[in-house]
Structure formats: C-alpha cells, structure tokens
C-alpha positions, 0 to 999 in steps of 0.5 A, spaced: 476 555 489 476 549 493 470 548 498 476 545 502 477 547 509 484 551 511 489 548 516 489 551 522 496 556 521 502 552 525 498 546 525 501 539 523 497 539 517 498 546 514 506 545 516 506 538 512 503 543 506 506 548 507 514 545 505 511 540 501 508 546 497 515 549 498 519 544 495 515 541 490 513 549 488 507 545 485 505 539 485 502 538 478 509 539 475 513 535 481 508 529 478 510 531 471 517 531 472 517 525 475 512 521 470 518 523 465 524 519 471 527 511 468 526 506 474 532 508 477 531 515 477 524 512 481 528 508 486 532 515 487 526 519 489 523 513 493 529 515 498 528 522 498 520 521 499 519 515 502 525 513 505 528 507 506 530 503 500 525 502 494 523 496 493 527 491 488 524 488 484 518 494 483 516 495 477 516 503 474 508 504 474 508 501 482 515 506 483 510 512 480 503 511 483 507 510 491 510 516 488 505 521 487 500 517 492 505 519 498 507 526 495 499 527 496 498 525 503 504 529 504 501 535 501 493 534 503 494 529 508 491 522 508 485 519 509 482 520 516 483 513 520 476 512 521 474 514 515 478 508 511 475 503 517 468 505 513 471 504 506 474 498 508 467 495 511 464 497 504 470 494 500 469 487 505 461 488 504 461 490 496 465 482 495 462 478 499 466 478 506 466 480 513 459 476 515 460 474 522 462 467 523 465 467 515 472 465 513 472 465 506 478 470 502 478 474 497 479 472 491 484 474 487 483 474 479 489 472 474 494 477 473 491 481 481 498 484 484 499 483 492 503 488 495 505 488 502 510 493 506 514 488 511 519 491 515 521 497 511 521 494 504 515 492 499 514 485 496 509 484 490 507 477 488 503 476 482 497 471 481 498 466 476 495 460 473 496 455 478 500 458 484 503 465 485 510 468 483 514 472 488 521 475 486 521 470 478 519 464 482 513 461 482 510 457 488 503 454 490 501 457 496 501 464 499 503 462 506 509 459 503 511 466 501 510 469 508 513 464 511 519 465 506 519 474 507 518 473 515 522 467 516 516 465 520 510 460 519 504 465 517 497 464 514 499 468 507 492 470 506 492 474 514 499 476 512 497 480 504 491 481 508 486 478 504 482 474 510 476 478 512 475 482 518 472 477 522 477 472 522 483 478 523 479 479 530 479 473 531 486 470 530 488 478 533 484 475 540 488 467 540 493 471 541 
C-alpha cells in the first residue's frame, strides 16, 4: 500500500491517471513492452505519447528513458514546480554554482550528453575531447551550436542551461 494520498475523484490528476491506467492497463507492462521496441518503433511511440516528431538523431536508450519518464508523469504527475526549485538549488549548491556574483558554468565531463527541447524537437550534443559534437560534426563552442539550432546569437551555456542561477537572473533582467 502506498502512504500516497489519492487524487480528489474528477480532479485533473485523478482523470490523467485514470486514462493513462486505462490505456496502458499497467504501467510495468507498458514499460516492458516498449523496453522490447527497435528505435523506430520508439520514434513511433514518441508521437503517440509526446507528440511532435521524435528527435532524429536520438539514441534508443534517450527514446526509452523520455518514454517511460513521460508515461510516469502522465499517470503520477510530475514534480511540483516549486519543489524542482529546491532540487535545483541543492544541484547548483552540491557543484559549486549559484553564489551570488559568480559566473562560473558547470563543467561538463568527456562523454557528458547536453540535451535541450528547442521549438518542439531535442537536440543532443555530446562532450568530446576538445569541443563538442552535435548532429556527427564537431565544433568548439557551445555557443556556436545555439546559434546554429536558433539561428540567432546565444551564449551556448545560457541556451543548454549550464550558466548558474545568478547569472540566468541576470541576463533575464538586461533584457
């Protein structure tokens, strides 16, 4: 049994549940049964559960884990906004970013993926010896990626969101 509180009957999150339990008839199984899909069966799902077009070059293992993530959320809910506010305090603390006047970035190790959702689609760069590689090409500064997906000039770390949260509040009051 679940300590869990119910959702109030006719409430957003007890319908969400509700038809995602419907649907899915259990959530382990719908798991189980998409583990066993080929990337193309993924792509397939992702349209059906998402929405949108999956991302094109996505890996299968990304495909899956965005899968089941959103089926959860769908059938729990997500976390509330003002709790991933916390955890992101706590991440930005537990690395060293978020004192007030710093702008240092996170640093990203070798083989670190970068995952950002511009404009319905995700893009994945991956960290690699002396630059990063989006799309099979490499290049040596993030910033040149954003500008490339947006078309427009972005600090890349502000863009993948690697700046801490001082420097987003900021840049967020420039403009």
């Amino acid at each position: 049994m679940s300590n869990r509180p119910k959702p109030v009957s006719g409430s957003p999150a007890a319908t969400t549940r509700r038809v995602a339990l419907n649907g899915a008839t259990d959530l382990s199984a719908e798991f189980a049964r998409l583990s066993c899909l080929s990337v193309d069966d993924l792509k397939s799902a992702w349209a059906e559960v998402i929405g949108g077009a999956a991302p094109k070059n996505a890996r299968r293992d990304y495909l899956l884990h965005a899968l089941t993530h959103d089926l959860q959320c769908k059938s729990y809910g997500g976390i509330p906004k003002a709790l991933h506010r916390v955890l992101m305090k706590v991440a930005d603390a537990e690395i060293g970013v978020g004192t007030e006047g710093s702008t240092r970035t996170r640093s990203l190790k070798l083989g670190a993926r970068i995952y950002r959702e511009w404009k319905g689609a995700v893009h994945e760069v991956e960290v690699i010896d002396g630059g990063y590689r989006y799309e099979g090409a490499t290049y040596k500064s993030l910033s040149i990626i954003a500008r490339k997906i947006t078309g427009t000039r972005w600090s890349g770390p502000a863009f993948f969101g690697l700046k801490n949260a001082a420097e987003r509040e900021r840049n967020a009051q420039r403009q």
